[in-house]
N, C-alpha and C positions, 0 to 999 in steps of 0.2 A: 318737582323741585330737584335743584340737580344735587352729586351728594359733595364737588367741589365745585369753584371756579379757577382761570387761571388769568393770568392778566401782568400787563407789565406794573414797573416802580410808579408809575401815574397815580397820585395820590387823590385826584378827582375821581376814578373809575373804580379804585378801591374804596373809598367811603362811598360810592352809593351802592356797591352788592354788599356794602358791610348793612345798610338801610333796608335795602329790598332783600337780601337774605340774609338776615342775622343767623350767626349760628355758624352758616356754613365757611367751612374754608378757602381762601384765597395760595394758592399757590404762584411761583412766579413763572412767568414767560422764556422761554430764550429765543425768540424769535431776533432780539438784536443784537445777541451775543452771538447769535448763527451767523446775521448779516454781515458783522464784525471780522470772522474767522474767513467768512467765507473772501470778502475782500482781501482779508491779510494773504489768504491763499493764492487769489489772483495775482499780487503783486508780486509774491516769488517766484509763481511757475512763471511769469513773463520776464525775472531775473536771471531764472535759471534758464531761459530760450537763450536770454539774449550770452548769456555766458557760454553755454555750448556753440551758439554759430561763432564768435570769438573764439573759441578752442577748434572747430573747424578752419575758419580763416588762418589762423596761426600757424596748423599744422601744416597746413596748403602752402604755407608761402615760405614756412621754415625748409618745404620738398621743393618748392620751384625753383627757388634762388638759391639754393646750396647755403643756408644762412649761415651755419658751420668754417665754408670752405674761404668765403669773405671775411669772414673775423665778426661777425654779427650773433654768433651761436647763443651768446649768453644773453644778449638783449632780448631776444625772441622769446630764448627757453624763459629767463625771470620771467615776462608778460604772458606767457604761455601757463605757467605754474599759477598765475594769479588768477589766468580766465580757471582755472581748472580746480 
C-alpha cells in the first residue's frame, strides 16, 4: 500500500483512492500548472525572437540608408527603442 497518492483537482479520481485507500493522503499534481508555464514560456521566447530580428532589421537599415542624414533618425530610433 502506498504511503501517498498524487493526483489532480479531478473530484472523480479523488474520491475513489479516498474508497480504495482510506487513510492515505492525496496530494496535488502539477503536471498542468507545468503544461501552463511551459506554454507561457513558449510564447515569450517566440516574442522575444521576433523582437530581436526587429532590433536587427532596424539596426541594418538605420546603417544602410543613413536614416539620420535623411531626416528619418527619430522615426527609426522611437521603433528601434520599442523592438528593444
Amino acid at each position: 500500500m502506498p504511503d501517498r497518492t498524487i493526483a489532480d483537482t479531478g473530484q472523480g479520481l479523488r474520491a475513489g483512492q479516498k474508497v480504495a485507500l482510506p487513510g492515505t493522503p492525496c496530494h496535488g499534481g502539477v503536471f498542468h500548472i507545468q503544461q501552463q508555464c511551459e506554454s507561457l514560456a513558449n510564447v515569450l521566447a517566440r516574442r522575444a525572437k521576433g523582437a530581436l530580428s526587429r532590433c536587427k532589421e532596424l539596426e541594418l537599415e538605420l546603417e544602410m540608408i543613413g536614416a539620420k542624414e535623411i531626416g528619418c533618425g527619430n522615426t527609426f530610433s522611437r521603433e528601434l527603442t520599442l523592438a528593444r
